[in-house]
C-alpha positions in Angstrom: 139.8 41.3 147.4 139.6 42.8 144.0 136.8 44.5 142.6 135.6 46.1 139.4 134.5 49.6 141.1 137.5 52.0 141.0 139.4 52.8 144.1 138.5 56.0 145.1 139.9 58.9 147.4 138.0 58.8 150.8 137.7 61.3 153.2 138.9 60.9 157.0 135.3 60.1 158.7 133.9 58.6 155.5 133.1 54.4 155.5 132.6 54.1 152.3 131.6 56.1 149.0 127.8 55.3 149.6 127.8 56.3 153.1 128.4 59.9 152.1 126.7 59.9 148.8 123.8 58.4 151.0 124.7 61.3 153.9 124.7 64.0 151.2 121.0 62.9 149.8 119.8 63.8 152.8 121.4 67.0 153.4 119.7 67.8 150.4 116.5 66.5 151.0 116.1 68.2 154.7 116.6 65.0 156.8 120.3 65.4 157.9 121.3 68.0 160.6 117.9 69.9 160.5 115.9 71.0 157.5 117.3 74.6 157.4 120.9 73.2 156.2 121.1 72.9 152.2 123.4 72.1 150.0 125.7 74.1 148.0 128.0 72.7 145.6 130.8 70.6 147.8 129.3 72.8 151.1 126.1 72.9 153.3 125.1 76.4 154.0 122.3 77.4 157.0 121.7 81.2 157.4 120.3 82.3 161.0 118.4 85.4 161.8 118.9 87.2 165.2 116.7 90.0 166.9 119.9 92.5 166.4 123.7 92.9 165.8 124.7 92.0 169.8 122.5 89.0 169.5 124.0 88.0 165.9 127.8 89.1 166.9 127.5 86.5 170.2 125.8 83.5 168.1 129.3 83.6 166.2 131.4 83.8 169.1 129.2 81.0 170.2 130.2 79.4 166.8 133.7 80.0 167.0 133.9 78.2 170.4 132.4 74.9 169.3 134.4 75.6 165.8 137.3 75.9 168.0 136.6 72.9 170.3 136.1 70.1 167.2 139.2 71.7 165.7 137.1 72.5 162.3 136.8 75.9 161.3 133.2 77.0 159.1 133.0 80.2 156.9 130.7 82.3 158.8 129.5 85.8 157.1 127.6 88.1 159.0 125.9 90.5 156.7 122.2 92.8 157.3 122.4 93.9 161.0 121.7 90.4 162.1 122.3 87.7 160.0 124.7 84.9 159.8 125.7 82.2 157.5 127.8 79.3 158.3 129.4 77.5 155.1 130.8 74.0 156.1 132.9 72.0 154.4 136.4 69.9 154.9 138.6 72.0 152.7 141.6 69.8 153.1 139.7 67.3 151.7 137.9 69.2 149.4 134.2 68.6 150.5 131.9 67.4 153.0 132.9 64.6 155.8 131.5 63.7 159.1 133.4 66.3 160.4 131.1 68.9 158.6 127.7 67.0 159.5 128.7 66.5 163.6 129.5 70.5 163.7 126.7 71.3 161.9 124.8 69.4 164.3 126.6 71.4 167.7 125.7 74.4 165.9 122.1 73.7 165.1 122.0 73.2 169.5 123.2 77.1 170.0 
């Protein structure tokens, strides 16, 4: 079947170019993986807040395991004395997949 919309790059986990712009609207309107994910550029972004640095050090251990376990591997910063962000993104595919979305969703459970 031919068509007169370009053929595009996809990303592994992506159906079809309006399944992830339709995924990335809402990322950035709250309703995707929890309202405290945004969007950044070719990322989503959520930072957490811990009572103190133990607390915030084992949250990312607990990150690193799940991280570990799906085999996709977030930016996490820890900066203050107990605060975390995680950055997702598919960076061999340059931008968001599934991939990013279903972690983000393990994560939001820690």
């Amino acid at each position: 079947m031919t068509g007169s919309m370009p053929s595009a790059r996809r990303s592994r986990g992506e159906v079809d170019g309006y399944a992830s712009l339709k995924r990335t609207t809402l990322v950035e309107m709250g309703e995707v993986t929890g309202a405290d994910w945004r969007r950044e550029g070719a990322t989503i972004v959520r930072d957490f807040e811990r009572d103190d640095f133990v607390a915030a050090i084992a949250f990312v251990n607990r990150v690193a395991e799940a991280a570990e376990s799906a085999n996709h591997h977030p930016d996490i910063l820890i900066h203050g004395w107990n605060r975390v962000r995680v950055t997702l993104s598919t960076h061999s595919e340059g931008g968001l997949t599934d991939r990013d979305f279903d972690l983000a969703g393990v994560i939001d459970g820690l």
